[in-house]
C-alpha positions in Angstrom: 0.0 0.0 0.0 1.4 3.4 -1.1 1.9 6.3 1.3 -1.3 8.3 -0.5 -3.6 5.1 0.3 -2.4 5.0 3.5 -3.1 8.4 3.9 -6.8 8.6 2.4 -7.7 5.7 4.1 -6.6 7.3 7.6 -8.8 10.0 6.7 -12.1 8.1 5.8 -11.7 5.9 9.1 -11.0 8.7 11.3 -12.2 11.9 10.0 -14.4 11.1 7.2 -16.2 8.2 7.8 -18.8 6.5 5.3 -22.3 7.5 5.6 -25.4 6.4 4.0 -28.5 9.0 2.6 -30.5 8.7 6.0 -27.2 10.1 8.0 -26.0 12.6 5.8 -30.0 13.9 6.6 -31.7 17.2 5.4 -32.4 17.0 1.5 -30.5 14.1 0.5 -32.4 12.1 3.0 -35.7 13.2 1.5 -34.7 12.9 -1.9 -33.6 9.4 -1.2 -37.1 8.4 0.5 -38.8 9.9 -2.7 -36.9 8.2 -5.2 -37.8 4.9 -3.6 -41.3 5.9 -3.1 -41.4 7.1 -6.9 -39.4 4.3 -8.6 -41.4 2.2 -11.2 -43.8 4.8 -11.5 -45.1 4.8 -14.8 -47.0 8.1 -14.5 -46.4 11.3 -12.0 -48.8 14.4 -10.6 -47.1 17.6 -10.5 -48.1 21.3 -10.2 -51.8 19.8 -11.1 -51.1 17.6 -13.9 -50.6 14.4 -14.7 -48.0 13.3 -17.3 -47.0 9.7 -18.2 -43.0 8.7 -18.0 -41.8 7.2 -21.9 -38.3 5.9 -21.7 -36.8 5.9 -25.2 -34.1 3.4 -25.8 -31.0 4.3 -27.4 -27.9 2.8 -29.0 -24.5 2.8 -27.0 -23.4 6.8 -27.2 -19.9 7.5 -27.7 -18.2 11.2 -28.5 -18.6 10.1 -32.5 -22.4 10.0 -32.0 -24.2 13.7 -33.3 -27.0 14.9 -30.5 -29.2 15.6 -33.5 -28.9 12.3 -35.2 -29.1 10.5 -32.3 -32.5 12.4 -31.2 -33.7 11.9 -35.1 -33.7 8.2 -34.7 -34.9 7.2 -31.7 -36.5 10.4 -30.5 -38.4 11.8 -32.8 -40.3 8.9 -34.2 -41.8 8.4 -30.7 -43.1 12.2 -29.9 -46.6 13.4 -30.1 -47.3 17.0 -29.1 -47.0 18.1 -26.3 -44.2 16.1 -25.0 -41.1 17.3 -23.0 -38.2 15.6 -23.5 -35.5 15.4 -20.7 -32.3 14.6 -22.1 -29.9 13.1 -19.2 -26.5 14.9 -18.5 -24.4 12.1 -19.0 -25.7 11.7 -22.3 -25.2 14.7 -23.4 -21.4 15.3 -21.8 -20.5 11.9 -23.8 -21.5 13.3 -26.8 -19.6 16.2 -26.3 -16.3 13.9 -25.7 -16.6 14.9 -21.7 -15.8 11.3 -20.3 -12.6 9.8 -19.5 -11.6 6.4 -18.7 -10.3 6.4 -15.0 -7.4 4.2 -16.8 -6.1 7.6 -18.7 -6.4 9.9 -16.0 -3.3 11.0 -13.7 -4.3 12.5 -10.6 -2.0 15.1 -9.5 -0.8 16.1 -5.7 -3.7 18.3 -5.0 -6.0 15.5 -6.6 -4.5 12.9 -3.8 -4.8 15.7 -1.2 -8.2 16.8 -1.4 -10.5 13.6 -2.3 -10.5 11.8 1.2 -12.1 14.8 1.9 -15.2 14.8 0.5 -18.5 13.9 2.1 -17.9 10.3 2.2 -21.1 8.5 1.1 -22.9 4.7 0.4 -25.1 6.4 -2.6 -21.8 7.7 -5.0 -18.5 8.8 -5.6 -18.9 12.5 -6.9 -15.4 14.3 -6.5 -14.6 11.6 -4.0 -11.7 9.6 -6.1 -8.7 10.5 -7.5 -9.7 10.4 -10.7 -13.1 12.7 -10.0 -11.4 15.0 -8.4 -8.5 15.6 -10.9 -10.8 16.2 -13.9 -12.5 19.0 -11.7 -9.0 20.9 -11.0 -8.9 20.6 -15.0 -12.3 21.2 -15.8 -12.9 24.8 -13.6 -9.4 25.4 -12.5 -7.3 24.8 -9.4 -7.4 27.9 -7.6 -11.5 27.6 -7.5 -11.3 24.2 -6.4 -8.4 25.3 -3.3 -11.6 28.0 -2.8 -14.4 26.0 -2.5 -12.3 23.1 -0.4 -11.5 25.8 2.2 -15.6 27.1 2.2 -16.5 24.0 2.6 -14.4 23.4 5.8 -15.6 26.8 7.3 -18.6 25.0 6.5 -18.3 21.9 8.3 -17.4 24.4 10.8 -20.4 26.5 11.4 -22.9 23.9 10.2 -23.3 25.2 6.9 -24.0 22.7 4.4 -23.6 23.0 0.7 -20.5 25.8 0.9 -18.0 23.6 -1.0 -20.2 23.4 -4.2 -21.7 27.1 -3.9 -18.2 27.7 -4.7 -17.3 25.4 -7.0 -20.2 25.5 -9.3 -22.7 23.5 -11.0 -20.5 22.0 -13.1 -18.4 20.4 -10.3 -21.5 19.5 -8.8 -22.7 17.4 -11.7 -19.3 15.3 -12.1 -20.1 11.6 -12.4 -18.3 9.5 -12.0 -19.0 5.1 -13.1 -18.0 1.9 -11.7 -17.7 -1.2 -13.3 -20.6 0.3 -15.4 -22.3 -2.3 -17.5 -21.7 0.6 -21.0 -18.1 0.7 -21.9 -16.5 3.7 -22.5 -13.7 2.9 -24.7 -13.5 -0.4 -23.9 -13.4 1.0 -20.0 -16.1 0.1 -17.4 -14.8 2.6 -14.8 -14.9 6.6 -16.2 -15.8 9.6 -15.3 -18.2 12.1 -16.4 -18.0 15.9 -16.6 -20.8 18.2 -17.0 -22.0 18.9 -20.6 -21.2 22.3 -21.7 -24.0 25.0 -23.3 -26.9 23.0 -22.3 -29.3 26.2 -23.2 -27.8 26.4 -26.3 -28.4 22.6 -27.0 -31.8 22.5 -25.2 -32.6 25.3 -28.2 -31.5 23.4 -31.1 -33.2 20.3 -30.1 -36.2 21.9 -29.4 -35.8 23.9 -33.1 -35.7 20.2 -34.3 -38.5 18.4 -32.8 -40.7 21.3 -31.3 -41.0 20.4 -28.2 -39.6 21.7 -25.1 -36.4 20.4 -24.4 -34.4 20.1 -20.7 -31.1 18.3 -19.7 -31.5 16.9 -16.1 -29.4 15.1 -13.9 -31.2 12.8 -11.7 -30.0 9.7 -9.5 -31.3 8.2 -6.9 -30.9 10.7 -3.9 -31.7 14.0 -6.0 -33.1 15.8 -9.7 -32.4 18.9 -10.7 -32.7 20.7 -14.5 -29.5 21.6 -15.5 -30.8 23.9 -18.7 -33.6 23.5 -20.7 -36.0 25.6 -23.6 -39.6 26.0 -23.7 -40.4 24.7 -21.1 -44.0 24.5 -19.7 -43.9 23.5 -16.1 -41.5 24.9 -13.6 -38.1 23.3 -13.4 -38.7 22.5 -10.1 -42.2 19.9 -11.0 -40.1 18.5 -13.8 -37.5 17.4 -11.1 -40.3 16.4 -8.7 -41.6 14.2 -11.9 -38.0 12.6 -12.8 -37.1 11.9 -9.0 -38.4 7.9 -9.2 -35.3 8.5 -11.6 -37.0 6.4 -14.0 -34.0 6.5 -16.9 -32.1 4.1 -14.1 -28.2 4.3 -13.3 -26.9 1.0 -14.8 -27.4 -0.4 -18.3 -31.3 0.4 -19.1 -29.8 2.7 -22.2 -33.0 4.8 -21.8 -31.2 8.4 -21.8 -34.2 10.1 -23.1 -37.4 10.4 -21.0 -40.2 11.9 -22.4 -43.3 13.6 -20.5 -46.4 13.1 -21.7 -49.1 15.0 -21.0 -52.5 12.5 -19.9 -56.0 14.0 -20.1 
């Protein structure tokens, strides 16, 4: 074992110990009772309305894969009007060439440093790996991660949850990251995700193309939230109430695309 293992395992069995959704509390504990209360829903009330949950099932995506093409053939011929069509993150960030194998990644010191850090949890990984955390310092910069690391201690601190990714932004907040996932990347089961880039700007185009309203949304099973979106006609806050069963699933389902359909 290498001094650096040594040293983030001290840190999660002393000082950052593993907790599950229930003991981290507040609204990760109530997103995670929702999603289970939600999950296999075929249809949702929000705001008033009742709109039925379509998974559309794709091919594998890779970076070589065009958005448009991809929502052409297997979109498309399922819409009727009046749909909205929530695109997940993941998808959309592999498209843009946003993942990375954890194989090709080199973690740097202040990658090593900071990860044992993070809010050590049963329900993902997030920033909390090497290989997570690395891509961030790349992604927004290593100054604003240094930043956020030391609001999120003052934090911990005064009891003030949330600091570290106030800081960091939403893009570090929607890092993914995927174990022994059952959909290769490159040949790799274990990879990492960033978050997509210009999501109103492709939210736009694809609701240019099929005419209806359009939202990326990253969803798992403690939380949903709308990253971006375009004409949409519900609040962003009832289509994450609608997604939170997270009916597009976390493993191998290859449904990406989820489309709301209004009933009645």
């Amino acid at each position: 074992m290498g001094a650096w293992e040594t040293y983030a395992n001290l840190v999660r069995k002393y000082l950052n110990p593993q907790k599950t959704a229930r003991a981290v509390g507040g609204a990760i504990r109530h997103g995670a009772e929702q999603s289970r209360e939600l999950r296999g829903k075929e249809s949702v009330t929000v705001g008033g309305n009742q709109y039925r949950l379509v998974p559309v099932k794709t091919k594998v995506i890779t970076k070589d894969d065009d958005l448009d093409e991809v929502v052409r053939a297997f979109v498309q011929p399922s819409l009727r009007n009046g749909d909205i069509i929530a695109i997940s993150e993941s998808l959309v960030a592999i498209a843009q060439g946003r993942a990375f194998a954890m194989r090709d990644i080199r973690p740097g010191f202040f990658a090593k440093l900071l990860y044992p850090w993070v809010t050590n949890v049963t329900y993902g990984t997030g920033l909390g790996c090497p290989g997570s955390m690395q891509k961030a310092i790349e992604d927004v910069g290593l100054w604003r991660i240094l930043s956020a690391t030391f609001c999120g201690l003052m934090g911990r601190l005064t009891g003030l949850r949330g600091a570290f990714y106030q800081v960091a932004g939403e893009r570090v907040k929607s890092i993914d990251v995927r174990w022994n996932h059952p959909i290769p990347l490159d040949g790799a089961s274990d990879y990492v995700i960033l978050s997509p880039l210009n999501g109103k700007e492709v939210c736009a185009s694809l609701r240019a193309q099929t005419g209806c309203a359009a939202a990326i949304v990253d969803v798992n099973d403690v939380s949903s939230r709308v990253l971006a979106h375009d004409g949409l006609p519900i609040s962003e806050e009832d289509l994450a109430q609608a997604l939170r069963g997270n009916p597009a699933g976390q493993d191998g389902q290859q449904t990406p695309f989820i489309l709301l359909r209004p009933i009645g």
